[in-house]
Kinemage of the C-alpha trace (Angstrom):
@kinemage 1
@onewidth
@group {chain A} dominant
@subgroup {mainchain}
@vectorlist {calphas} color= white
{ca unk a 1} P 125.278 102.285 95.220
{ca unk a 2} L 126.345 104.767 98.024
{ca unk a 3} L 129.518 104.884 99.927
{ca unk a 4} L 129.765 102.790 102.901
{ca unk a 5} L 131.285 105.347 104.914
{ca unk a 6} L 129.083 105.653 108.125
{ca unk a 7} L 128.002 109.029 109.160
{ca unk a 8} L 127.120 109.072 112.749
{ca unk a 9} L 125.213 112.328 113.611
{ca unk a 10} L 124.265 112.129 117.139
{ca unk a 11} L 122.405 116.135 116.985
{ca unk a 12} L 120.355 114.642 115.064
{ca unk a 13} L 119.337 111.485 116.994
{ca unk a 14} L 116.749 112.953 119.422
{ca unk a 15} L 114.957 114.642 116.774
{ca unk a 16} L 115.298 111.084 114.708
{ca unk a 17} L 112.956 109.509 117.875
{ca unk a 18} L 111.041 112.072 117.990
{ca unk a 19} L 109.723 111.752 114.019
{ca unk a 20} L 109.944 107.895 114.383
{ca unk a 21} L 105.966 108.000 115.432
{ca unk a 22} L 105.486 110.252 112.553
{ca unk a 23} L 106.302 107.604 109.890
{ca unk a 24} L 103.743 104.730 111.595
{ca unk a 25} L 100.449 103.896 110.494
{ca unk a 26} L 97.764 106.220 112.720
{ca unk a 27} L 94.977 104.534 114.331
{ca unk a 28} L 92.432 106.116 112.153
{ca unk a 29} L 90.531 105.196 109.863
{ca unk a 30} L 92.967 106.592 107.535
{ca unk a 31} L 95.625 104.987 108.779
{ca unk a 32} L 93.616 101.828 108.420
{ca unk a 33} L 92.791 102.533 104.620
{ca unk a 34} L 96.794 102.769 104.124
{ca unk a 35} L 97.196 99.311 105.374
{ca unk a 36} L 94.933 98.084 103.556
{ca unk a 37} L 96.193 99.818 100.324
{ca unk a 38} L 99.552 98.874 100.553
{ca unk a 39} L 98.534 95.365 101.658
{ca unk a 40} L 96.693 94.872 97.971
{ca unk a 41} L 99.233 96.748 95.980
{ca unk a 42} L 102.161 95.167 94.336
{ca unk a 43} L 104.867 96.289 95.833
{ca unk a 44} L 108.440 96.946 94.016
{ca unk a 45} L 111.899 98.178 95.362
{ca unk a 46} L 114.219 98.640 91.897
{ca unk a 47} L 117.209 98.524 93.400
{ca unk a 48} L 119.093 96.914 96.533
{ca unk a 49} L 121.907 94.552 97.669
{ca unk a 50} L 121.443 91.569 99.044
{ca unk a 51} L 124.423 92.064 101.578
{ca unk a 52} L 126.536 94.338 102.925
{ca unk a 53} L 129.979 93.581 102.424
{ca unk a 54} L 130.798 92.595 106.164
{ca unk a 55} L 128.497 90.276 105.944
{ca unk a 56} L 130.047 86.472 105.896
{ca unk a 57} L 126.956 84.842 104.657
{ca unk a 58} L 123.955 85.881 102.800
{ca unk a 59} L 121.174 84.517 105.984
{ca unk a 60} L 118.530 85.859 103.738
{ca unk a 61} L 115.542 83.541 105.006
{ca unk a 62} L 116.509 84.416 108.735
{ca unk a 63} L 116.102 87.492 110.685
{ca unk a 64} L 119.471 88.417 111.885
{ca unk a 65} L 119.244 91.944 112.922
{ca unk a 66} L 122.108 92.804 110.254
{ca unk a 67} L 119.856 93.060 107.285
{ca unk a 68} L 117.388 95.478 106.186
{ca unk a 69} L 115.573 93.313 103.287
{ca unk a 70} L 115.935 89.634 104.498
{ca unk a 71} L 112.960 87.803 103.416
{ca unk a 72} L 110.816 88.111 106.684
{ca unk a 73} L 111.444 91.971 106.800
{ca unk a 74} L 110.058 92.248 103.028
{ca unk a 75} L 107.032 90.611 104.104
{ca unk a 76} L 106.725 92.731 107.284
{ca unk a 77} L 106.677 95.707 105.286
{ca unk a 78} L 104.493 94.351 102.389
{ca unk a 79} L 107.784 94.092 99.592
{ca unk a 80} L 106.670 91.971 97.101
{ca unk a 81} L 109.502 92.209 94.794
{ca unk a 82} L 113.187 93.618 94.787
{ca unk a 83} L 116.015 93.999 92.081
{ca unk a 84} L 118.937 92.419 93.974
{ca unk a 85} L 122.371 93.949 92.337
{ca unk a 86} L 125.287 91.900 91.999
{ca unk a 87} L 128.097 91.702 92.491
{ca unk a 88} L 127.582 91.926 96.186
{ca unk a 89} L 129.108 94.388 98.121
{ca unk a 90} L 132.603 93.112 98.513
{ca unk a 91} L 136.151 93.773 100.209
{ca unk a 92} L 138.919 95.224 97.551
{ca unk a 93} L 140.854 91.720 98.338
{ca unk a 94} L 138.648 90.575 95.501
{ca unk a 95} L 140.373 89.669 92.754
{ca unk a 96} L 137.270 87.920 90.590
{ca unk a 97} L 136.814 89.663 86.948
{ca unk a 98} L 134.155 91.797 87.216
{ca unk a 99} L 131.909 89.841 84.878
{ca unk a 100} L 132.628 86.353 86.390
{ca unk a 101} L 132.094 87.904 89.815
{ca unk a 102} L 128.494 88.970 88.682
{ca unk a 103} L 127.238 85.557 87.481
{ca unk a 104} L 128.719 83.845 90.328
{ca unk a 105} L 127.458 86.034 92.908
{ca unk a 106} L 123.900 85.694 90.781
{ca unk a 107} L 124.477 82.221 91.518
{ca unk a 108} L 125.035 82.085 95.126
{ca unk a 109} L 121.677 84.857 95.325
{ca unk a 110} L 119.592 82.236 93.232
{ca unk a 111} L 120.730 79.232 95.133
{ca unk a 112} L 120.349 81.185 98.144
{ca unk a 113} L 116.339 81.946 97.643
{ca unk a 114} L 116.593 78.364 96.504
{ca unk a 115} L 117.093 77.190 100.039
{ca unk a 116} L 114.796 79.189 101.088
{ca unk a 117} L 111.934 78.320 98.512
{ca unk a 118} L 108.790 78.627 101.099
{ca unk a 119} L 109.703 82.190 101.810
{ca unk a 120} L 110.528 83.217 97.858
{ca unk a 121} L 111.336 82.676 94.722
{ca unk a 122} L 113.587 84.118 91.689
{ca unk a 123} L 111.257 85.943 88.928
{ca unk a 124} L 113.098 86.161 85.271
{ca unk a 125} L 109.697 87.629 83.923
{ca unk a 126} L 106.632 89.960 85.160
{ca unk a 127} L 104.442 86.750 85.286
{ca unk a 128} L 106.667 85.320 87.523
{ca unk a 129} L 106.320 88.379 89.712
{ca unk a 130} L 102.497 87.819 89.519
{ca unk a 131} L 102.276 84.091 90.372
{ca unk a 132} L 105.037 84.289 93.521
{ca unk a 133} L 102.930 86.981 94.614
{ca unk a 134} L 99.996 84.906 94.407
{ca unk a 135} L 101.426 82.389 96.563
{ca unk a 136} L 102.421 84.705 99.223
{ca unk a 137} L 106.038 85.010 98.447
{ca unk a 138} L 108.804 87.545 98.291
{ca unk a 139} L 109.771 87.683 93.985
{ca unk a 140} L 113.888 88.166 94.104
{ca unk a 141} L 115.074 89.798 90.361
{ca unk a 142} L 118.546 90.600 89.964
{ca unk a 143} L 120.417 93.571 88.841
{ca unk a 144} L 124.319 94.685 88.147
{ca unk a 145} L 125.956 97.746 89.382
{ca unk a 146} L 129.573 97.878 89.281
{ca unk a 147} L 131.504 100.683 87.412
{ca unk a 148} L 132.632 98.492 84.114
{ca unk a 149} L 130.387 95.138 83.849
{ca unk a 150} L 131.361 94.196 80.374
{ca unk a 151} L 134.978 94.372 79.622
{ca unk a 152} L 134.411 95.551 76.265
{ca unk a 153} L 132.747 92.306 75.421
{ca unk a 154} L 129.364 92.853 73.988
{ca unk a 155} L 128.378 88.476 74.751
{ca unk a 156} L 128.645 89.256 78.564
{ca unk a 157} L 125.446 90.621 78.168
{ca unk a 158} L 123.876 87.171 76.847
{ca unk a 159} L 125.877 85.308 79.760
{ca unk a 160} L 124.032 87.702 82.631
{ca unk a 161} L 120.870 87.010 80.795
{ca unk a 162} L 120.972 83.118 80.918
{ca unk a 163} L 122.251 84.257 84.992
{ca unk a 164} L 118.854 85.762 85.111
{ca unk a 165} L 120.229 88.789 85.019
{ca unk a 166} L 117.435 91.461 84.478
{ca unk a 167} L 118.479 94.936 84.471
{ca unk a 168} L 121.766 96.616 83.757
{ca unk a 169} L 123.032 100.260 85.802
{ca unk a 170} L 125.118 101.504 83.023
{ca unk a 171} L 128.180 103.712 84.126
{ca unk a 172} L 130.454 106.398 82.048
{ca unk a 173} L 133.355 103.700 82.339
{ca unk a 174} L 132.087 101.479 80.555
{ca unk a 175} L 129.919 103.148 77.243
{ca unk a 176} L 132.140 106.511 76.442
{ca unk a 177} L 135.276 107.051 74.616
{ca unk a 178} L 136.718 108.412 78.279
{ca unk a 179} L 136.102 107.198 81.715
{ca unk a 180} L 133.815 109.224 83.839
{ca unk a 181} L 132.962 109.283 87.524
{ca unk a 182} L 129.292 109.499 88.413
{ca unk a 183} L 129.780 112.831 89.675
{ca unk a 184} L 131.626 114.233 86.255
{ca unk a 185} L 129.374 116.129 84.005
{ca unk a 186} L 131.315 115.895 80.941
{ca unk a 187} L 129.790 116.452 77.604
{ca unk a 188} L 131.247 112.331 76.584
{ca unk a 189} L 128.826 110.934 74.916
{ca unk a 190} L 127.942 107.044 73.913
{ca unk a 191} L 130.968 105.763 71.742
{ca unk a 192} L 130.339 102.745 69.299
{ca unk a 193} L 130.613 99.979 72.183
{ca unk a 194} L 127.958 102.259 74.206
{ca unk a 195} L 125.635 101.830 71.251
{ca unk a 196} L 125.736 98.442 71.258
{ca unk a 197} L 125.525 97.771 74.674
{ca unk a 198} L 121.769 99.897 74.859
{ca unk a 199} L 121.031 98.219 71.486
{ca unk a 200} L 121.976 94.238 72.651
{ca unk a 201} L 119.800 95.138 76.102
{ca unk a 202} L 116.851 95.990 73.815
{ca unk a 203} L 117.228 93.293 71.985
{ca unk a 204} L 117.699 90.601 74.874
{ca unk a 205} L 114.693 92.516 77.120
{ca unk a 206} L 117.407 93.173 79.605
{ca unk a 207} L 116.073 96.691 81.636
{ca unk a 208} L 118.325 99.767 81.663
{ca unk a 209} L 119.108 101.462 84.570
{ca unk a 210} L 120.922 105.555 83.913
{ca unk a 211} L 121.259 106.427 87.840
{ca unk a 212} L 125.240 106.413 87.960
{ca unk a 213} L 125.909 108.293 84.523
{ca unk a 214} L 126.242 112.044 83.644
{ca unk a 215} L 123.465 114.167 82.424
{ca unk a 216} L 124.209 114.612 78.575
{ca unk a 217} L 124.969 110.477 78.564
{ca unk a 218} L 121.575 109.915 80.251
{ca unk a 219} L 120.019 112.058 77.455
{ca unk a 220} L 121.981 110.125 74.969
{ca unk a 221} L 121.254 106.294 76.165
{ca unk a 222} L 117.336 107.419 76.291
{ca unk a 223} L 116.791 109.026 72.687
{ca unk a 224} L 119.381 105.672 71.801
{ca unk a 225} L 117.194 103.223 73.588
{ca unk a 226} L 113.853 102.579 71.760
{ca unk a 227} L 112.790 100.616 75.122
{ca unk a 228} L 111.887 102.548 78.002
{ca unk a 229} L 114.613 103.135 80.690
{ca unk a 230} L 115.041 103.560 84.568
{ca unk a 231} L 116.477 105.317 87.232
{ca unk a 232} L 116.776 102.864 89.750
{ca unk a 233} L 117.569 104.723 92.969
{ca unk a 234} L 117.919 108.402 92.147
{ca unk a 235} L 116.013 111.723 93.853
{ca unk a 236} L 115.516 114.888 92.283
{ca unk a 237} L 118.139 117.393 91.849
{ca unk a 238} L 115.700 120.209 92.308
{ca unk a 239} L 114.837 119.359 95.817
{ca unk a 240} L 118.606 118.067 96.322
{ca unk a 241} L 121.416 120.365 94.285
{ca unk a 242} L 124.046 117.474 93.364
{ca unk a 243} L 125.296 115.838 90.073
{ca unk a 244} L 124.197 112.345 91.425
{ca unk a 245} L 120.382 113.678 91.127
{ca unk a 246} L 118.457 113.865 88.341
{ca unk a 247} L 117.329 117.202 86.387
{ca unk a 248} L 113.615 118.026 85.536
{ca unk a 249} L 114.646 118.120 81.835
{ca unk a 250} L 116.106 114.484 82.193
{ca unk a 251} L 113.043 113.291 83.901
{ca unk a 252} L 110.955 114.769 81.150
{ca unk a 253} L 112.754 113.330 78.819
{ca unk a 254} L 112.793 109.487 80.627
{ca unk a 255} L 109.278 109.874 81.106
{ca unk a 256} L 108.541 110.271 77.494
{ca unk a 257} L 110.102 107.519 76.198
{ca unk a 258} L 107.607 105.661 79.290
{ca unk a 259} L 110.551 105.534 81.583
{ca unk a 260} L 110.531 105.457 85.617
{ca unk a 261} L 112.714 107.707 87.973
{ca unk a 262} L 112.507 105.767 91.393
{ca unk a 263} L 113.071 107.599 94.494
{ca unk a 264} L 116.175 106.253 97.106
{ca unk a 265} L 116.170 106.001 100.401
{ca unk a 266} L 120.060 107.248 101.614
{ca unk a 267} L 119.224 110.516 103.661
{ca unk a 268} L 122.246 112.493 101.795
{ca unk a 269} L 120.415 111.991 98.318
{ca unk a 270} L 117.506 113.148 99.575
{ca unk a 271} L 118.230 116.159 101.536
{ca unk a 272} L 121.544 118.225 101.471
{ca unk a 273} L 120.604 119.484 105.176
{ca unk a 274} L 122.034 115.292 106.086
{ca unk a 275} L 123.668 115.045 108.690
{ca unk a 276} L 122.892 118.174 110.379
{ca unk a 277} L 119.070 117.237 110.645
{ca unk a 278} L 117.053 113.924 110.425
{ca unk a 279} L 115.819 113.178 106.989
{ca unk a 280} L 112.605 111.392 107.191
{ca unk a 281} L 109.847 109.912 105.340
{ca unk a 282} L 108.001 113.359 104.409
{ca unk a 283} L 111.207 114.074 102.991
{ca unk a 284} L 111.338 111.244 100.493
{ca unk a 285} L 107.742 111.889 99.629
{ca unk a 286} L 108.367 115.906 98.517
{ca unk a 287} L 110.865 113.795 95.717
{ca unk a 288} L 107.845 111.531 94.835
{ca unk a 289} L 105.927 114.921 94.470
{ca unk a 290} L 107.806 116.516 92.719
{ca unk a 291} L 108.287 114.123 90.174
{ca unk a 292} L 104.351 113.120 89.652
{ca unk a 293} L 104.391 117.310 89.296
{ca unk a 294} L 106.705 117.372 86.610
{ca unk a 295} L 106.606 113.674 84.557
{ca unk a 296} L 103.204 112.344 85.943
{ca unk a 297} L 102.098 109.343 88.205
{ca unk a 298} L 103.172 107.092 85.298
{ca unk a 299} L 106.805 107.636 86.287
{ca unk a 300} L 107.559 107.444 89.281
{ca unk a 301} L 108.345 104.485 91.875
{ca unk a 302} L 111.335 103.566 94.563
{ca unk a 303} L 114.474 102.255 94.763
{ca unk a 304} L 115.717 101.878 98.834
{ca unk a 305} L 119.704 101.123 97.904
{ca unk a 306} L 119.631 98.967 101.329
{ca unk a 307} L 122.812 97.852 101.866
{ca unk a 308} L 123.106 97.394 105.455
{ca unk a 309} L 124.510 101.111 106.267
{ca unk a 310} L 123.562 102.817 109.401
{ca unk a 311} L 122.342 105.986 107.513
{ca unk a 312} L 119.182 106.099 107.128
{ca unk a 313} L 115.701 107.542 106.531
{ca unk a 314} L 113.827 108.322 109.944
{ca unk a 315} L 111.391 105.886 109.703
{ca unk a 316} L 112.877 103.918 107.017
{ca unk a 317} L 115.278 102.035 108.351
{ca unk a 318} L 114.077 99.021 106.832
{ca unk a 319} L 111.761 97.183 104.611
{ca unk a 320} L 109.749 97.223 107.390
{ca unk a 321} L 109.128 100.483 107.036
{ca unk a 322} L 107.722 101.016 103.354
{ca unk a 323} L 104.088 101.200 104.544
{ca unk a 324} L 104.861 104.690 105.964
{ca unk a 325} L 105.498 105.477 102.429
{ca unk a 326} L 102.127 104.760 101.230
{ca unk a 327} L 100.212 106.575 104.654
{ca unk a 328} L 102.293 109.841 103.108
{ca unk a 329} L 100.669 109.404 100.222
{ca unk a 330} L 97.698 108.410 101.163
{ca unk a 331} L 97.250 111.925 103.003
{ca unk a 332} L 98.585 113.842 100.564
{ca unk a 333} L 95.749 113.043 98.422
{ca unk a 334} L 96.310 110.255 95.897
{ca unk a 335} L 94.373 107.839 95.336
{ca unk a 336} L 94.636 104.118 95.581
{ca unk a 337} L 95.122 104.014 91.908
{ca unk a 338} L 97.711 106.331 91.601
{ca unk a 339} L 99.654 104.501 94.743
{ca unk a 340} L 99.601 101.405 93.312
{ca unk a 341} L 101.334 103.171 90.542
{ca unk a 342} L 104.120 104.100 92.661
{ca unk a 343} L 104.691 101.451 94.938
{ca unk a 344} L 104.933 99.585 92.082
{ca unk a 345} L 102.983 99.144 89.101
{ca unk a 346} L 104.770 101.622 86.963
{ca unk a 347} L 108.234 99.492 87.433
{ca unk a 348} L 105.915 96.349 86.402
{ca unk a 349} L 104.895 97.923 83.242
{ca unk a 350} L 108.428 99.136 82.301
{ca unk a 351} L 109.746 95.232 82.963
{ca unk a 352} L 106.691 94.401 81.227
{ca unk a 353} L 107.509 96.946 77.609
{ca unk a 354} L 111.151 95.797 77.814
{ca unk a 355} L 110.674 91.992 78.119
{ca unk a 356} L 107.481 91.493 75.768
{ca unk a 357} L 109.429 91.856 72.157
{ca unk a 358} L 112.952 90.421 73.502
């Protein structure tokens, strides 16, 4: 989750068209082998919201112009899959507990890709992501981020579960002895109801997700977790020098337990030089890099945060976008293999480890 503040940089605009081309498929044969890359590979965003919170109604199906991962953009831009986080974005008029407001809103999602059925189809498991793939459909999964989910009730987790709830972004608020903000790096660490919360999401095959919690609790949830864990939508803090990033010796650390750090889309996380220059594609792809340089291709994958914000990645600006992604890559020199492994297999095997012994 970012802030919805809008930043409106108009230096930055003309340069913003002029990188737009940059981030389209050439008309090469290069370019042509991209397509065709992303086009066979599963393709996984691990974290986004299915609204932004002006938004009256979800439209999801329908291409309204307002949404950057409605179910016609996903296929536009080859998304397969997406972890949808509830509780939607929402005004502070509402007054729902946190955890009812999470099941209903997973509700009004699922009923919502209900009506829509032709187009896609809620996946509780990685064989569901497999078969709606097979039929040509976008796979919705569904996710929580909100700062305390639980209310110090330990059987919330088993009601998001039957809500086909599927992964969990754990915040300082809710697992230490003192509340946290995401930017605090306090040495805190996991009190008793923390250690039950990472032990009942092993146990139930519910993913974890460490993006919005401080270094030494991140360290603390992985060597406590004996599943492997995520970072949903996080860059890299040595390419970007802020709390909210994640350190080499963290991603180390995730990535030997078999965890993923997946790479977000909102300009700021990426590059500190946002607003005062476009942030583009190559940019995000340097995070990618750097990550495959220190963890391995193994551990690496995306998470866009779309949300509806107008700040954006130059030639990212929606799901429409994600094959620019893979022609990045595909010039730097991976190979198909090790794309596929971004885009998206590496997030399948992680869902994959944590589901198979719940």
């Amino acid at each position: 989750m970012r802030s919805m503040k809008i930043v409106r940089a108009p230096a930055v605009l003309l340069t913003a068209l002029c990188v737009l081309s940059c981030a389209r498929a050439p008309d090469s044969p290069m370019g042509e082998r991209a397509n065709r890359i992303h086009e066979e590979a599963l393709v996984i965003d691990a974290h986004a919201h299915p609204k932004p919170s002006a938004a009256v109604s979800l439209s999801l199906g329908e291409k309204t112009g307002g949404f950057e991962l409605d179910f016609l953009t996903m296929k536009e831009g080859g998304l397969d899959a997406v972890f949808f986080s509830v509780p939607m974005l929402r005004s502070e008029s509402d007054e729902r507990p946190e955890s009812v407001g999470i099941v209903e809103d997973a509700r009004a999602v699922a009923d919502e890709v209900e009506r829509f059925g032709d187009l896609a189809e809620i996946a509780r498991s990685s064989e569901d992501i497999s078969r709606i793939h097979a039929l040509g459909k976008r796979a919705v999964l569904l996710g929580v981020e909100t700062p305390d989910p639980f209310g110090g009730d330990i059987g919330t987790l088993q009601r998001f579960l039957d809500a086909g709830i599927r992964m969990v972004t754990l915040t300082p608020e809710a697992l230490t002895a003192a509340a946290a903000g995401q930017d605090d790096q306090s040495d805190s660490g996991l009190n008793g109801f923390g250690k039950r919360v990472v032990e009942e999401m092993n146990r139930l095959g519910i993913v974890i997700d460490i993006t919005h919690t401080p270094d030494s609790l991140q360290l603390e949830i992985i060597r406590t977790s004996v599943k492997p864990v995520v970072a949903s939508h996080s860059c890299t803090r040595a390419l970007n020098d802020l709390p909210r990033q994640i350190p080499d010796s963290i991603i180390r650390s995730l990535a030997e337990k078999g965890g993923v750090i997946c790479a977000t889309f909102y300009p700021g996380h990426i590059s500190g030089d946002f607003p005062d220059r476009a942030v583009t594609v190559e940019d995000l792809v340097d995070h990618i890099d750097h990550i495959v340089k220190i963890a391995g291709v193994d551990h690496v994958g995306f998470g866009s945060d779309f949300l509806g914000s107008e700040n954006h990645t130059v030639g990212l600006e929606s799901a429409a976008g994600l094959p620019a992604i893979t022609h990045s890559l595909l010039q730097r020199g991976y190979s198909q293999g090790e794309i596929e492994k971004i885009l998206g297999g590496n997030l399948l095997r992680v869902f994959e480890t944590v589901r198979e012994s719940a």
